[in-house]
N, C-alpha and C positions, 0 to 999 in steps of 0.2 A: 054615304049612308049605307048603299047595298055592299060597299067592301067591308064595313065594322060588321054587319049582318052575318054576313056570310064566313067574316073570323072568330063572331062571339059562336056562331053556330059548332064552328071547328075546334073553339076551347071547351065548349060545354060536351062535346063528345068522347074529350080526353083527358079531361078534368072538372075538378070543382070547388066550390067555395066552402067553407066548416069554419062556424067561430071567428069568422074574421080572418082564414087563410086560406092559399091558395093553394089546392093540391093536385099533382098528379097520379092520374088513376093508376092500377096497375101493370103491367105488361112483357110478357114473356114470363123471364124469371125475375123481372126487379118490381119490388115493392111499390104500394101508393107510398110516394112520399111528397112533403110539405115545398113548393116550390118558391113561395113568395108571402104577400100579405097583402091583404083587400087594403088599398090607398083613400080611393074615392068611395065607387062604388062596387058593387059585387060583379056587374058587368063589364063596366070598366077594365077590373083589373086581369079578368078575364081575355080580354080583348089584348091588354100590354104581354102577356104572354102569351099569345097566340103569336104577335107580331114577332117575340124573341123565338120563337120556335121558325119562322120565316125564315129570321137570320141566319140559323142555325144549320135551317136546310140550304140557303143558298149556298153556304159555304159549304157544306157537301157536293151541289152539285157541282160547283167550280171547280173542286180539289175531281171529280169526277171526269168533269172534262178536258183538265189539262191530262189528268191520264192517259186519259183516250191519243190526245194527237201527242203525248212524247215517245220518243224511241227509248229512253232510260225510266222505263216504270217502275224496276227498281228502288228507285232513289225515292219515290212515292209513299213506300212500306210502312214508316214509320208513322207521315203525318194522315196515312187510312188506321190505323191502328189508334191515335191521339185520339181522332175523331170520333170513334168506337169506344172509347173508354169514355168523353165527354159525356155518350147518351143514359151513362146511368147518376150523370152529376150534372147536366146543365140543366135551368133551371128555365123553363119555356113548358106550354102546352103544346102537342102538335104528337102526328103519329111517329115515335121514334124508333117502332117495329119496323116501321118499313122503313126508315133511315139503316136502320142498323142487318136488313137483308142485302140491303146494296151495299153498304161497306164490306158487311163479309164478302159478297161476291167480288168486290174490286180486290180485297185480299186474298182470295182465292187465285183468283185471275194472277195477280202480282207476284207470286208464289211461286204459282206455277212458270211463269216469263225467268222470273230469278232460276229456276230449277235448271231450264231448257237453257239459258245462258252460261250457268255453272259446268251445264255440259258442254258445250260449245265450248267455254273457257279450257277447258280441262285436255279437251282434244287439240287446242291450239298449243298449250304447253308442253304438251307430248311431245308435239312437230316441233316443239321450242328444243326441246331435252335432246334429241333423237338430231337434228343439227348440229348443236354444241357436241355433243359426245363425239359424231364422225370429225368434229374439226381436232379434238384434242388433241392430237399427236402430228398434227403440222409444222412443218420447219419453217414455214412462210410468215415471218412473225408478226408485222404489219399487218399486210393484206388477212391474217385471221384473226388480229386484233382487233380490227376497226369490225369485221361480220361480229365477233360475239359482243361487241359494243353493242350491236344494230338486235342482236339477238334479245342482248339485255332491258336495251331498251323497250324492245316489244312486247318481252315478259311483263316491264314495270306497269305498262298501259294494258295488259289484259287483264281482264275483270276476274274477280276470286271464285276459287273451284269448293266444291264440299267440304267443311274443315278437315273429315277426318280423312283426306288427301291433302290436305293444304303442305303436313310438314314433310313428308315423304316427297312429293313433287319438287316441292323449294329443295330440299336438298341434295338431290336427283341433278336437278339443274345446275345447280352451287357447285357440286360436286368437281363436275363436266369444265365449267369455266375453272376450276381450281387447278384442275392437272394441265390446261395448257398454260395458263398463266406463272406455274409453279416451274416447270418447263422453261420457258422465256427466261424469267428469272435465273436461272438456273446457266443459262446460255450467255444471258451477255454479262453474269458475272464471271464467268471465264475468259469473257471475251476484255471486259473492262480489266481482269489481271492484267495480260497479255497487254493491251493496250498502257497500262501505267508502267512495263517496265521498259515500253519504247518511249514513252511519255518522261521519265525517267533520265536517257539516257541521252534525250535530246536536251535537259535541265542542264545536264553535267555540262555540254559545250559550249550551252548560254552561258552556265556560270567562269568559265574557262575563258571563255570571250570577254566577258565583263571584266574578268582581273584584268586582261592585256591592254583596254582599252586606253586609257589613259599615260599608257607609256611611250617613254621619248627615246627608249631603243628603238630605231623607226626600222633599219633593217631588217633583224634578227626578229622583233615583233611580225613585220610583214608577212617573212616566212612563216611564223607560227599561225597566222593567223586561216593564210592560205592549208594548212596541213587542218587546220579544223575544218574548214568548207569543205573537202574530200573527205572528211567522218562521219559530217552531217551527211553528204547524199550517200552513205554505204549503212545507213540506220534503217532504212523503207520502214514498212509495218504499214496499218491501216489506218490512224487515228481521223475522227471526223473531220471532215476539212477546213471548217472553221477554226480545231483546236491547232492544227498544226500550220493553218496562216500567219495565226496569233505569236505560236513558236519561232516561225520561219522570221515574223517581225521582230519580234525580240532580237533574235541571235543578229540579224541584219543589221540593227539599229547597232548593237556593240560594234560590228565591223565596221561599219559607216562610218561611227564615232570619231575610230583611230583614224581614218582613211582621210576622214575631212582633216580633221587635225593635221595629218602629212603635209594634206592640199594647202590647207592656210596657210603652213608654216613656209610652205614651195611660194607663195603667192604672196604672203606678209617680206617675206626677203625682196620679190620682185616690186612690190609698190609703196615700196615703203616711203622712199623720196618723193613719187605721186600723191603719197595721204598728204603730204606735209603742204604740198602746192595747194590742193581741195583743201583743206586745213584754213590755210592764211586768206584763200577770197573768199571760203565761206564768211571769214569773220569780218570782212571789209562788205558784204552785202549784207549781213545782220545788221551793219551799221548803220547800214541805207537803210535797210528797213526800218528802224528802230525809230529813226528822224522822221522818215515819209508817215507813218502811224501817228508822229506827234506834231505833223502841222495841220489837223484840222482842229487842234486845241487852241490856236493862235488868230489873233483877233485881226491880223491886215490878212485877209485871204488874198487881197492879189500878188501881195508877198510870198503868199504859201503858194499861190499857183506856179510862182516864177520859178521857187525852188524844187516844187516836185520837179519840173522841165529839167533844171540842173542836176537834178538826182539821178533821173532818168539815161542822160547823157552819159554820168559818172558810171552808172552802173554798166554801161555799154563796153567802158573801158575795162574792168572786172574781167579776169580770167572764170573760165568755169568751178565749179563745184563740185563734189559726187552728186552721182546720177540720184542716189538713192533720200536725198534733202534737195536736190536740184529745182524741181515740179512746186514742192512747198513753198522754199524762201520765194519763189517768184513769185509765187500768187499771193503770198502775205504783200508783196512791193506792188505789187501793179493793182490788188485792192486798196491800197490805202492811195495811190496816186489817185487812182479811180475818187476814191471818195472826194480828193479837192475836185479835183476838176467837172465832177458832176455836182457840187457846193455851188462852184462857178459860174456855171450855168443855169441851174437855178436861180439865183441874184439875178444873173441878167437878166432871165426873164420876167422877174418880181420885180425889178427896178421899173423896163420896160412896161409893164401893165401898170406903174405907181404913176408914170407919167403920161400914159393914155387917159387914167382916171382921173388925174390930179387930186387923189384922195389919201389921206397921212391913214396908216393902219395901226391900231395899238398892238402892241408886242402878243397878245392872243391869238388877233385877227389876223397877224405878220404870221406866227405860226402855222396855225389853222390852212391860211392862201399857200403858201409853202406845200405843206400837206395834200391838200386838193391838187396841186400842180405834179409833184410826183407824183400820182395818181392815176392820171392823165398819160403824162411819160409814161411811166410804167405799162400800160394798157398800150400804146403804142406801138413799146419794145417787145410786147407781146405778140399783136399783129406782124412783125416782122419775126419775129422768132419762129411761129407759124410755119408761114410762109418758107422759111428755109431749112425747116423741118419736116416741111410738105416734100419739099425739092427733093433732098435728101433721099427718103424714104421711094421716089418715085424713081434713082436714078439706078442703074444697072452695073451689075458688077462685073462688067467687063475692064480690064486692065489698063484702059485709054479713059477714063474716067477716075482714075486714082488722084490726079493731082485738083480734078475738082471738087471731088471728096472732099478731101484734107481742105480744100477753101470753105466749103461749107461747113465743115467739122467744126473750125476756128472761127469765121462767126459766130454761131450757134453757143460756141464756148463766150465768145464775146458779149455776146446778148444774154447771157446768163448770170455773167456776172455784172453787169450793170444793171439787170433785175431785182441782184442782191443789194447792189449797192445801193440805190435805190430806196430797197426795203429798207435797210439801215437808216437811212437817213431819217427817214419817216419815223421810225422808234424815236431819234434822238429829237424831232421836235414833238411828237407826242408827251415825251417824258418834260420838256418845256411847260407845253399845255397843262399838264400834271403840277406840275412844279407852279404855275403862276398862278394857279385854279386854288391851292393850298395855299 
């Protein structure tokens, strides 16, 4: 009750009611004018704008205080200025003389901050102009590239000077970075001439190389080939060193070309008879393999297991291969052996737990036991794989240790691929499970 008291008190000092409106009194130079209209009562509505005149000022003092603690008051100008034009339109009771004494003074103040910065700014772009000019005429074109970068940059972050210096300064400055840049310019397009007519002339021997390459004058090409590479190195010049790697690769690759081509041709006469040998037992371990892949389709496994053995045997007898198919066919042959006889072994031991249980298992639950028992294996194979990759890892590369290396190398490979195989397996009764579920 004593705060409405004390606001009707503060309305009735700066306004009043007439007819059923609200008015505010006069002050300074702005007229009484009409600010609202009696709601309730004539106290009341008094009272509602005194509270908006509150508002009014809080938010001056706010806009006041953040003045106070920023370093960029500046940036302020505008919304003291908002505020100022507000006090002859917002519609509140309350003293807005003395609102509008403290705004001018904050724009006084701001003003003057802007003024004192503007000069500040003005003296730093001086020192801006007056660095760029002494660098203009540098031959150092880098190292004064990257300064009037750092130059520029410092111009763009310092704050604006008096207009009517603004354009004379900018172009003062502009001017400055213009002659050395114009300069630069000026420098590596003579220099980029120069550079494309070595650039050029090194095309020509690429392209020179390129016709020979493919020709079966092997002699006579030879030579020519050799009189180009004593052209190329009597060419120098300076081009950047990536473009003349790039060059230097080119023209190689056409020499190369021909060169291999000689090679082969030296090397295709020398093994010719040898392809023919690798030739014929590649085709007789394809065969192997091709069989050993298709006896896990075969319904007597311990048929298929007798034959992998036989296959295994056969293959012993098999002359070698090339090197380069050698690694592959073997491991397509010794995975698919893998796969019966880790088949094998499974049953065994599905058999053996059917007859420790004496329980019949339906074709899902045959599955499924299968499934879980690789599982198990596999987790195993793991454990020891570990372990010899532990070993491995721990053992010293000293030169008396080379052949247990390689023993450990080869199990490791061993245990890995029965890890796959393994895996396989498990897909294919998964896809069972799949299949019987449907």
């Amino acid at each position: 009750m004593e705060n409405h008291d004390l606001l009707l008190k503060e309305a009735q000092q700066y306004g009043f009611t007439q007819d059923q409106q609200v008015w505010l009194k006069a002050f300074m130079n702005y007229p009484a004018r009409q600010v609202g209209e009696v709601k309730e009562s004539e106290n009341d509505s008094l009272v509602y704008f005194a509270k908006r005149f509150e508002m009014f000022q809080d938010k001056v003092k706010n806009l006041l205080e953040r003045i106070e603690t920023s370093e960029n008051k500046g940036s302020f100008l505008m919304k003291v200025l908002h505020l100022k034009e507000q006090i002859g339109s917002y519609d509140a009771l309350g003293d807005f003389e003395a609102l509008y004494y403290k705004l001018s003074a904050a724009e006084e103040e701001i003003k003057e901050t802007i003024k004192q910065n503007r000069e500040k700014n003005l003296a730093i772009k001086i020192g801006l102009i007056q660095e760029a000019e002494a660098l203009q005429e540098s031959v150092e074109w880098q190292e004064t590239s990257d300064k009037l970068k750092e130059l520029r940059a410092t111009w763009i972050k310092t704050g604006p000077v008096e207009k009517e210096l603004t354009d004379e300064i900018e172009e003062r400055f502009k001017a400055a970075l213009e002659v050395f840049f114009e300069r630069k310019k000026s420098f590596f397009t003579d220099k980029k001439q120069m550079q494309n007519r070595i650039y050029e002339r090194y095309k020509n021997l690429i392209a020179r190389s390129v016709a020979l390459q493919n020709s079966e004058d092997w002699e006579a090409t030879t030579q020519k080939l050799k009189q180009l590479q004593n052209e190329w190195k009597e060419v120098g010049g300076s081009l950047p060193r990536k473009v003349t790697s790039n060059l230097w690769t080119e023209f190689r690759k056409a020499h190369n070309h021909f060169f291999e081509r000689l090679k082969n041709k030296i090397n295709n006469e020398k093994n010719q008879s040898r392809d023919k040998f690798y030739e014929a037992n590649l085709e007789k371990k394809e065969a192997l393999v091709t069989e050993a892949e298709q006896l896990l389709q075969q319904n007597n496994l311990n048929a298929s297991v007798k034959r992998a053995k036989e296959l295994q045997a056969e293959w012993k007898k098999v002359g070698p291969v090339h090197p380069s198919v050698s690694d592959a066919v073997w491991e397509r042959f010794i995975k698919a052996c893998d796969k019966i006889f880790e088949m094998s072994s499974l049953e065994h031991y599905i058999r053996k737990r059917q007859q420790a249980s004496n329980e019949k298992m339906s074709e899902t639950e045959g599955a499924q036991a299968r499934i879980n028992a690789l599982k198990e294996f596999i987790k195993s194979d793991k454990q020891e794989l570990e372990v010899l990759e532990s070993n491995l890892g721990k053992l010293s590369d000293s030169p008396g240790n080379e052949a247990f290396r390689s023993m450990l190398q080869g199990k490791i490979r061993n245990f890995k691929r029965k890890i796959d195989t393994k895996e396989h397996l498990i897909s294919i009764f998964k896809n069972k499970l799949v299949t019987s579920g449907s």
